[in-house]
C-alpha positions in Angstrom: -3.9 72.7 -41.0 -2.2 71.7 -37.7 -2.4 68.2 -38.6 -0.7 68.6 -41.9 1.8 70.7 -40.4 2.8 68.1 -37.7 2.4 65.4 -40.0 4.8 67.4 -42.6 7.4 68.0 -39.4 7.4 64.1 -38.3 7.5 63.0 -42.0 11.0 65.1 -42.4 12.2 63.8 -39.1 11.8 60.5 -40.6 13.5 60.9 -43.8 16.2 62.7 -42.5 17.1 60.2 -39.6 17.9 57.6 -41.6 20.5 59.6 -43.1 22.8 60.0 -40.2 22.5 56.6 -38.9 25.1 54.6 -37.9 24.9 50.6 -37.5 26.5 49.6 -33.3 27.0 46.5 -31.9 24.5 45.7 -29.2 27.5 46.5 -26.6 27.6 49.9 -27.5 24.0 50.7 -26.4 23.8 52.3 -22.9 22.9 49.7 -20.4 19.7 51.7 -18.9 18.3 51.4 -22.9 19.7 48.0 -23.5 17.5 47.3 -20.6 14.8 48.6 -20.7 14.8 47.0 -24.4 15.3 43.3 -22.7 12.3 44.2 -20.6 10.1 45.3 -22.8 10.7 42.5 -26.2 12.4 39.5 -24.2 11.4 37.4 -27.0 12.7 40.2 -29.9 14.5 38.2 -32.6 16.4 39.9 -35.5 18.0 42.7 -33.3 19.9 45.6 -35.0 20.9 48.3 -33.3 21.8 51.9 -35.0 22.6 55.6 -33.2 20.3 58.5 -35.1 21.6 61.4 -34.2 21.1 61.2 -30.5 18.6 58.6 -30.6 19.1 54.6 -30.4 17.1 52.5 -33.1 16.6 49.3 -32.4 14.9 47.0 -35.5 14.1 43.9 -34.6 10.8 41.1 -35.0 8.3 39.4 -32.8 6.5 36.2 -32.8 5.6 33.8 -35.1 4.4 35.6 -37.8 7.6 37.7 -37.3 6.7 41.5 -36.9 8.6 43.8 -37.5 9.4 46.6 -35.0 11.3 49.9 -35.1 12.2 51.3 -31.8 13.7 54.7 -31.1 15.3 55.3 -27.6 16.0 58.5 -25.8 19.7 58.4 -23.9 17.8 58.0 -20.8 15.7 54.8 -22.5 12.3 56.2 -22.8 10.8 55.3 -26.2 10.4 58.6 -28.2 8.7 56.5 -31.3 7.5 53.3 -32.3 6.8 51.5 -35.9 5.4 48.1 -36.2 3.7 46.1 -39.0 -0.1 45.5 -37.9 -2.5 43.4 -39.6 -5.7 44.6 -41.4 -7.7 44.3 -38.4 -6.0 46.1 -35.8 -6.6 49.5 -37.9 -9.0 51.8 -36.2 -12.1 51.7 -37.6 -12.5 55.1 -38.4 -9.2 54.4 -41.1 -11.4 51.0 -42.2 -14.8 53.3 -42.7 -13.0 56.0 -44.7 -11.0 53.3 -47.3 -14.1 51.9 -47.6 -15.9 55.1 -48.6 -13.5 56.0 -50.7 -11.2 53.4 -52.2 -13.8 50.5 -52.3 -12.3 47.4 -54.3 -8.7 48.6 -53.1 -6.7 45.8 -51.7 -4.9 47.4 -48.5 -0.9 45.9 -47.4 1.8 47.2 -46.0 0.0 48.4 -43.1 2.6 50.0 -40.3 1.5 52.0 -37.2 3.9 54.8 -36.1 3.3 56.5 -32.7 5.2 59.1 -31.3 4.5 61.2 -28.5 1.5 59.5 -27.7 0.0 59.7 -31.0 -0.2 57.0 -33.7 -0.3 57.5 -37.3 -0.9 54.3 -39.9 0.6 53.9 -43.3 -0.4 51.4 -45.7 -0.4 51.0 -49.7 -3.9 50.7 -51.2 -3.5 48.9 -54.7 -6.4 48.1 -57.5 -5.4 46.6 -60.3 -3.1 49.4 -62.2 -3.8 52.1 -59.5 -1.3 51.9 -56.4 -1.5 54.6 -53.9 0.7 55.5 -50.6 -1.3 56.6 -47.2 -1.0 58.2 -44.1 -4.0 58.3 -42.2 -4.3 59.7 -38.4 -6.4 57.5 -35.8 -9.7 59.2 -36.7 -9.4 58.8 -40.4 -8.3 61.8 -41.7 -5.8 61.4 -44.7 -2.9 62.7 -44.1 -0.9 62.3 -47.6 -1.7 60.2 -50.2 1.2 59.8 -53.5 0.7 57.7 -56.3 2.7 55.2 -56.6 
């Protein structure tokens, strides 16, 4: 039950952030974030900042196979979360064991990992044929939510 519940809290935090946020130019992100962005992604491509309340978001890509990465900065530049696209592989295997138990044949995309406060969530779409399904699982392969799609 406490899972659901924090999962239920961070899923409205999500939803509702986007609604308040406001595109900025790169020059009106507080130096100690706009560094401690540089330093951490010095290859980011892509980069587009927007203010969340009192949060900075930064979206941006890595790499060749261009990532994608949403960062969300405190005012005094600590990361409070982090969502990236990961591939199939880098999904704990607990999350692997349980889609295999229980949606064998499913195709699995979309896959993003979403940590905050040290924790990390992954959400992917499983799709078979006419059957398309939204998930949440937490690292140890507990299903969070799952919506039809």
């Amino acid at each position: 039950m406490k899972k659901i519940i924090l999962f239920a809290m961070f899923a409205s935090s999500v939803s509702f952030s986007g609604i308040f946020a406001q595109e900025i130019s790169q020059r009106n992100v507080p130096s100690v974030i706009l560094n401690k962005f540089q330093q951490e992604y010095p290859k980011a491509l892509d980069i587009d900042w927007k203010k969340e309340a009192d949060l900075y978001k930064v979206d941006f890509e890595i790499g060749s196979r261009r990532t994608d990465h949403d960062v969300w900065y405190n005012n005094e530049g600590k990361v409070v979360k982090h969502k990236k696209e990961i591939a199939k592989r880098d999904l704990p295997a607990a999350v692997l064991a349980k889609i295999k138990a229980d949606f064998s044949g499913y195709r699995i995309s979309d896959i993003k990992q979403i940590t905050e406060a040290g924790k990390s969530i992954y959400t992917l779409e499983l799709n078979k044929l006419t059957k398309e399904w939204k998930m949440t699982f937490d690292s140890t392969g507990n299903i969070l939510d799952q919506i039809a799609d």
